[in-house]
C-alpha positions in Angstrom: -167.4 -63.8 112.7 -164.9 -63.5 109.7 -162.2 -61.2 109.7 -161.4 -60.0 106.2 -158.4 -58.2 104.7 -159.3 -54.8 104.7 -159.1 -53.0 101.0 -156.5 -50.5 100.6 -154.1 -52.6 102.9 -150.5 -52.1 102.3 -148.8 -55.5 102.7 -145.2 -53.9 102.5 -143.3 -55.5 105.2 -139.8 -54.0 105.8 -138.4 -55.0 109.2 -139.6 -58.8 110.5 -138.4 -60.5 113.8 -137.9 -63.9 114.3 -138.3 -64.6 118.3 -137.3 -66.7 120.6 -134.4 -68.8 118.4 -132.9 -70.3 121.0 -130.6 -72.8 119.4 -130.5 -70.8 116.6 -131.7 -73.2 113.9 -134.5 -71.0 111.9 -132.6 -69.9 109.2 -131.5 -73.3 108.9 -134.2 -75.3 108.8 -136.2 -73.2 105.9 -135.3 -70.8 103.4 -135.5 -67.3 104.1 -134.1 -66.0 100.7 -137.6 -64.8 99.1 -138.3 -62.8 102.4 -134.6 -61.5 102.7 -135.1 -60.3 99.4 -138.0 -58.5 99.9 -137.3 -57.3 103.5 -134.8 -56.8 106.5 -134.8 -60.1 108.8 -133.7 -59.9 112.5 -133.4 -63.2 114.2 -133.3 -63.0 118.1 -131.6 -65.6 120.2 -132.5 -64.6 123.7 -136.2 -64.3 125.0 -137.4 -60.9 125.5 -139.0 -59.9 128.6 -141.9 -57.2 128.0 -140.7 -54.2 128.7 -137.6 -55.1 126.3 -139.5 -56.5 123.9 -141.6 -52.9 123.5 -138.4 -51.2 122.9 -136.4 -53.9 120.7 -139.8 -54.6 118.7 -140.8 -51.0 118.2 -139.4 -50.9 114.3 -140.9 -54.0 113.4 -143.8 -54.2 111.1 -144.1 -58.3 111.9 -142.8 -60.6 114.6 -142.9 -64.4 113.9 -142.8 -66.4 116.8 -142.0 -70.4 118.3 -144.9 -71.8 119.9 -145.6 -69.5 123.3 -142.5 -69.0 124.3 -143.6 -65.4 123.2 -146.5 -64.1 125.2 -148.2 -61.2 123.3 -150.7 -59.4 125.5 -152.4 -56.1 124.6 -150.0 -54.6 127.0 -147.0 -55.3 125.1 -149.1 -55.4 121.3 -150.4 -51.5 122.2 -146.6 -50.8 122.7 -146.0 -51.7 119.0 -148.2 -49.6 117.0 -146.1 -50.3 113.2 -147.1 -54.0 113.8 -149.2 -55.6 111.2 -148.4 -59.3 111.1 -147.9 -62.2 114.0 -146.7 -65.2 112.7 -147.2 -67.6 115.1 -146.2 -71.7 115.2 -148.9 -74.6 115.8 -152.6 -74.4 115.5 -153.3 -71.1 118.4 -151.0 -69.3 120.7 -152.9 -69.0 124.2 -151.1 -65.7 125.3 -151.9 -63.8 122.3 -154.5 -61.2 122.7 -156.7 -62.0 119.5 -158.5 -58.8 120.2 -156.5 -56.4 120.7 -154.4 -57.5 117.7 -157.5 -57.1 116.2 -158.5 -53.9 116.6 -155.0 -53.0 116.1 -155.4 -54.2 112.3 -153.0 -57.0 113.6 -153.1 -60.3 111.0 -152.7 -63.5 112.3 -151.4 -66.3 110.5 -150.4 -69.6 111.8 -149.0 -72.7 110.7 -150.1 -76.7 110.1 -148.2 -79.3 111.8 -147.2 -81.5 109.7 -143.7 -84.0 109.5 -143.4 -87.4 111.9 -142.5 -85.7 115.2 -146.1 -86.1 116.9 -144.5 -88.6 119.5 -141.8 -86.2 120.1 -143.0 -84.8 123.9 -143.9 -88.2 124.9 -140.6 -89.7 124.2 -139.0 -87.1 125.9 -141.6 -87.9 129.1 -140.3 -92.0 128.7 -136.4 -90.5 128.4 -137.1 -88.7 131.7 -139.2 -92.0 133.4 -136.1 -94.1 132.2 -133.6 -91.1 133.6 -135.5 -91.6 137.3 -136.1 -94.7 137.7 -132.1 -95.7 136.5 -130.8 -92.3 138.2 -129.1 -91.6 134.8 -127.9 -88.3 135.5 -126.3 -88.7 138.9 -124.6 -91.8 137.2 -123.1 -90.1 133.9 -121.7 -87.1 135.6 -119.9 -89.7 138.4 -118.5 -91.2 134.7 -117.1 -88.3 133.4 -115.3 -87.5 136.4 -113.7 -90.4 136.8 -116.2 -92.7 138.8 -118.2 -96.0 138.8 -121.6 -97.0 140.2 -123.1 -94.7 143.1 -126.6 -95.8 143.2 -129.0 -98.4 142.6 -132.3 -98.0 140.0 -135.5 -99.8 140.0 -137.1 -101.1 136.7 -140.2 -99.9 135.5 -141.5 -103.1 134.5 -144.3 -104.0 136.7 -145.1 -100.8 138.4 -148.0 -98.3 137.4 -147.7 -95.3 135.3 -150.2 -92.8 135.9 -151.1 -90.5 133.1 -152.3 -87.1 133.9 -154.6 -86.5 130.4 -155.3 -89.2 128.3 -156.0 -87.0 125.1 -153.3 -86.8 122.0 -150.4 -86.3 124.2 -151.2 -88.8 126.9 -152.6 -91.6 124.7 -149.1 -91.9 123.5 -147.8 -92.9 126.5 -149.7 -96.1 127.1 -148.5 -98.7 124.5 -144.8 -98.1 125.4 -146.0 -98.2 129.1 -148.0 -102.1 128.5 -144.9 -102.9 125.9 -142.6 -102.4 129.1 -145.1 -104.3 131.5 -146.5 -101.6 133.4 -150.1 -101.0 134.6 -151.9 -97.9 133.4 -153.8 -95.6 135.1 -155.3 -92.6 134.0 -157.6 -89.3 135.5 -158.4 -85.9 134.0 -161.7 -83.6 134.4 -163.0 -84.7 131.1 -162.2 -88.4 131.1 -164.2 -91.3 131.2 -163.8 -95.1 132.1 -165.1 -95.7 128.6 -162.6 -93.4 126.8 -159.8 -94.8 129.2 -160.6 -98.4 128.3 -160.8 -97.3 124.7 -156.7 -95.6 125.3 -155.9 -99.0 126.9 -155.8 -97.4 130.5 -158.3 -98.0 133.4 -159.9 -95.0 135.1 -159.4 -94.3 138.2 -160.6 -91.1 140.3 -158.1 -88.4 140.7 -156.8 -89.5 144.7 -156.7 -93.2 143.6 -154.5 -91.9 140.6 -151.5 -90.2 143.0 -152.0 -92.9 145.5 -151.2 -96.0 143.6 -148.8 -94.2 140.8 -145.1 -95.1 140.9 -144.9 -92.8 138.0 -147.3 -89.6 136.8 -146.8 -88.3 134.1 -148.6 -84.7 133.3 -150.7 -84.4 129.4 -152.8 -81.8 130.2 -153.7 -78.5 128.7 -152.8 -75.5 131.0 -156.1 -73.5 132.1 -157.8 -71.9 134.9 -158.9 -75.4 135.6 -156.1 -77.1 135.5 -153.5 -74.5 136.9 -152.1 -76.0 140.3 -154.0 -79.1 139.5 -151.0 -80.9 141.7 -150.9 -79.3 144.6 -150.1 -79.8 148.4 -153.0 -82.7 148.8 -152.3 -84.3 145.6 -148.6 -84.3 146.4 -149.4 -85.8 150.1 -151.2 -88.6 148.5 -148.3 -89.9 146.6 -145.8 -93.0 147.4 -142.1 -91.3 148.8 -141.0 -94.0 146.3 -142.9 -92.1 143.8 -141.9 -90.2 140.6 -143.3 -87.0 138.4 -142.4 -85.9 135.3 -144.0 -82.4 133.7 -143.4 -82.3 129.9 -147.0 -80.3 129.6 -147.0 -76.7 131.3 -144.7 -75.5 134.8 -148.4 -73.8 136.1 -149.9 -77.2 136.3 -147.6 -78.1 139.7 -148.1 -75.6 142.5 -144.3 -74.9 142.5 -144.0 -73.9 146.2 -145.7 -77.2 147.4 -143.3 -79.4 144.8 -140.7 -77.4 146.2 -141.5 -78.7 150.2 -142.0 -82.3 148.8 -138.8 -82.8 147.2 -136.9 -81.1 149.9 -138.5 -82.9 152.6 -138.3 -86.2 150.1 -141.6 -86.7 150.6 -141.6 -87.9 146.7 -138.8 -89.6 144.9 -137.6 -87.3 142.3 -139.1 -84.8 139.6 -138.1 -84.4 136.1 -139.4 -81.2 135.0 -139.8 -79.6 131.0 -141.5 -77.0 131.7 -141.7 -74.2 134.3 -143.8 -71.3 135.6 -141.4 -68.4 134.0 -139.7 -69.7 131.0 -136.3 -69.5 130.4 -135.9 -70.6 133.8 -134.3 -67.9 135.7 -130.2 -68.5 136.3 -131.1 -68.4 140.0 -133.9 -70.6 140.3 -134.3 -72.8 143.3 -135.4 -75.8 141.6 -131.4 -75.7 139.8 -130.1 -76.7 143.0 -132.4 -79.5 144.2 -130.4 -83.1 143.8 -133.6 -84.7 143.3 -135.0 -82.8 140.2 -134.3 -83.3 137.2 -134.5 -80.5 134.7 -134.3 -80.0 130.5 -135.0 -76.4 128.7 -138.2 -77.4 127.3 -137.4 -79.7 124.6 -140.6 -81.6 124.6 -141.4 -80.6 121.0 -138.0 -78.9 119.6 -137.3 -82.1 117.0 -136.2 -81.3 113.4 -139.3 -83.0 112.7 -141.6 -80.3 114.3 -139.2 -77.2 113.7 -138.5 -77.6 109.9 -142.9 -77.5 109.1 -142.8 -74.8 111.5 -140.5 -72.4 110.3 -141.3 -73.9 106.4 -144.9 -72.6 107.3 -144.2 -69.0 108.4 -141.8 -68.4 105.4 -145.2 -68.7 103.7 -147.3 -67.1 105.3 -145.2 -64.1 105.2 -145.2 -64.2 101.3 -148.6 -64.9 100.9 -148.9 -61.7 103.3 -146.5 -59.4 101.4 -147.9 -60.7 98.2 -151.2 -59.0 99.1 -153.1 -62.2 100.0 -152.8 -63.9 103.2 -153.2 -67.6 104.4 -154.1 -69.3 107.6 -155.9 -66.1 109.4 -156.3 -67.2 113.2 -159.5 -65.3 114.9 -161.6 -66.2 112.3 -159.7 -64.7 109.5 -159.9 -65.7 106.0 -157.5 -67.2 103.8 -156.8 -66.1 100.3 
């Protein structure tokens, strides 16, 4: 089902948000000066909770957002009744309500990833294997306080990496994995020995996979399948010598059950991307655990991916505010 621009539209913006801008970089990395020109633009720093987002958004006929890092249920979209145009970043945004935007007369438009940073989550995943396995952190902190060597690491070469998801994201992982000397195993619902031979992995089933890992690494896409698809029994299964990193989505790790292992060391370390409530509240348990690792969810935030991004929604908001929109999500049609 197509959804057309209706006739009559008025494709005045006047007040546009740009969310989520953590470090800041969006007017940077694109130029802003046709919009500007044409219309106020308000560029928020800090993430927005709901309920602040309804009042802080109220006066804005379009939002443009990073990614997800936005969530835009009907709850909050019903709250804004002068929006008219989501910009959002990459090919969908899960925790927009396509419906309810809509039947609010809500336009869509997203972006095409384009530039040379597709590797850019998996080498964050190897920094964070390489970070474990040679205690990096513990070590550079002791240097810039004054001390010398306080541990001992372990090379990867050898040992097994087990990849989570062999899709886009995964598949990545495995050629700097073999160039390194490890041995590759890989599980996920969909996956096949065929397709894992074809990725340069070897299937195993899901137990065999956290049994025998010395390192998993997580590549899967977060849904109702996959949410808490490490859990308490997954967890048990694994070597106390044993390593995870999470680059993919926080809901994919039953947090409470990571929580016990670490503590109890029933698992070596954790390096962890991404997390159940993002920013990661100030107050967080998992900030005070010695053997976790932790990074602000940097897997895709490269120049590489940011400057197609933001290049994209400048636009798609002039092709919007010149009457004939581009990239419609929800089956929308592009002028």
């Amino acid at each position: 089902m197509q959804q057309t621009t209706p006739a009559g539209r008025d494709y005045t913006l006047s007040r546009i948000a740009v969310l989520d801008d953590y470090q800041g970089y969006s007017m940077e990395l694109a130029d802003w000066s046709a919009v500007k020109a044409r219309a106020e633009v308000v560029v928020f720093r800090q993430h927005l909770p709901e309920d602040e987002a309804a009042v802080a958004l109220a006066d804005f006929d379009a939002i443009c957002c990073i990614r997800e890092r936005m969530a835009l249920p009907a709850s909050l979209l019903r709250r804004l009744p002068r929006l008219r145009f989501i910009g959002v970043t990459g090919a969908v945004h899960r925790t927009l309500d396509m419906d309810c935007a809509k039947a609010q007369g809500i336009l869509v438009s997203n972006t095409h990833r384009r530039g040379s940073g597709a590797y850019a989550t998996a080498e964050l995943a190897w920094g964070m294997i390489l970070s474990l396995a040679r205690n990096l952190p513990t070590e550079m902190t002791g240097m810039k306080k004054g001390g010398w060597q306080t541990s001992c690491g372990i090379s990867v070469g050898g040992r097994t990496l087990g990849v989570l998801g062999l899709g886009r994201l995964g598949s990545h992982m495995v050629p700097v994995a073999r160039a390194f000397g490890m041995n590759v195993i890989a599980w996920s619902q969909n996956l096949t020995p065929e397709k894992a031979a074809a990725a340069g992995a070897q299937w195993v089933d899901k137990d065999t996979l956290f049994r025998e890992a010395d390192f998993l690494s997580l590549h899967v896409v977060l849904s109702e399948r996959t949410r808490h698809i490490v859990g308490a029994h997954e967890l048990a299964l694994m070597k106390p010598t044993a390593y995870i990193v999470n680059t993919a989505r926080g809901p994919l790790i039953d947090r409470d059950a990571l929580i016990a292992a670490v503590v109890a060391k029933r698992i070596a370390g954790v390096a962890l991307d991404t997390f159940d409530v993002e920013p990661l509240p100030d107050d967080d348990a998992l900030r005070t655990l010695d053997n976790v690792w932790l990074t602000p969810h940097l897997g895709y935030t490269v120049r590489e991916l940011l400057v197609p991004f933001y290049e994209d929604t400048v636009e798609n908001l002039l092709a919007y505010m010149g009457g004939n929109p581009v990239r419609l999500l929800g089956g929308g049609e592009s002028h």
